[in-house]
Residue, then its C-alpha position, 0 to 999 in steps of 0.5 A: x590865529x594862523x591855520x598852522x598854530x594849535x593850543x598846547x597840550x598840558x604836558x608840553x605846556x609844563x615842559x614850555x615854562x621850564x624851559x624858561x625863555x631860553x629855548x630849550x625845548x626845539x619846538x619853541x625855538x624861534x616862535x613869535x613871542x605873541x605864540x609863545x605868549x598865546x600857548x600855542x606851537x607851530x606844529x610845522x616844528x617838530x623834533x619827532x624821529x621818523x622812520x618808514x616801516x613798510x610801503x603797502x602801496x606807491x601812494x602809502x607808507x605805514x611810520x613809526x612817529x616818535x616825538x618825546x614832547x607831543x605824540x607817538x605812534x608805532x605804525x601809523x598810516x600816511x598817505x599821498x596828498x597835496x600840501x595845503x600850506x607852506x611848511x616843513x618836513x618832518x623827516x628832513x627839515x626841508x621847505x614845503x611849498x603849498x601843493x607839493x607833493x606830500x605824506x599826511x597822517x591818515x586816521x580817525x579819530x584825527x591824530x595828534x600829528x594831522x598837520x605834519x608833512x613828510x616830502x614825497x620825494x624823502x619818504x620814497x627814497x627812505x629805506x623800509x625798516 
């Protein structure tokens, strides 16, 4: 089992087998079959909405995370880090390389959306709403 994969909640699990085989549901699209098969999603995917709220500090932002199939948080707290593995940004979908510069959740308990990454240099050009 990789680091980045992690069991399926029930709800996403219901919303997985309806959507059959054919990928419907964009957090599934282009898993390997031995993850779909296992229950478990790259949460490295996401189709979460994102927006800045406020940046309190150079090395924190407060965002507002909104994903239909797994999590949302109003005003959520992120902060600067190094990334620990490859993966994607949930703002923009572009690559992340391992000790890229990042945004991480931030919290306890640890929230549902730990793993997810936000590129420093996307988030520090996104316009406080």
């Amino acid at each position: 089992m990789l680091a980045t994969t992690k069991l399926l909640d029930p709800w996403s699990q219901t919303m997985f087998l309806l959507s059959g085989e054919n990928g419907l549901i964009g957090n599934y699209q282009g898993l390997p079959d031995s993850e779909k098969l296992a229950g478990r999603v790259n949460t490295s995917v996401v189709c979460a909405t994102v927006k800045v709220i406020e940046r309190p500090s150079t090395s924190s932002a407060i965002v507002e995370w909104r994903d239909p199939t797994h999590c949302s948080y109003g005003d959520q707290t992120w902060r600067l880090s190094r990334a620990q593995r490859d993966g994607v940004c949930a703002m923009s979908g572009k690559p992340i390389s391992r000790n890229s510069l990042v945004y991480r959740p931030f919290g306890r308990p640890m929230p549902c959306n730990a793993d997810a990454m936000i590129r420093a240099d996307e988030l520090e050009r996104e316009p406080v709403n």
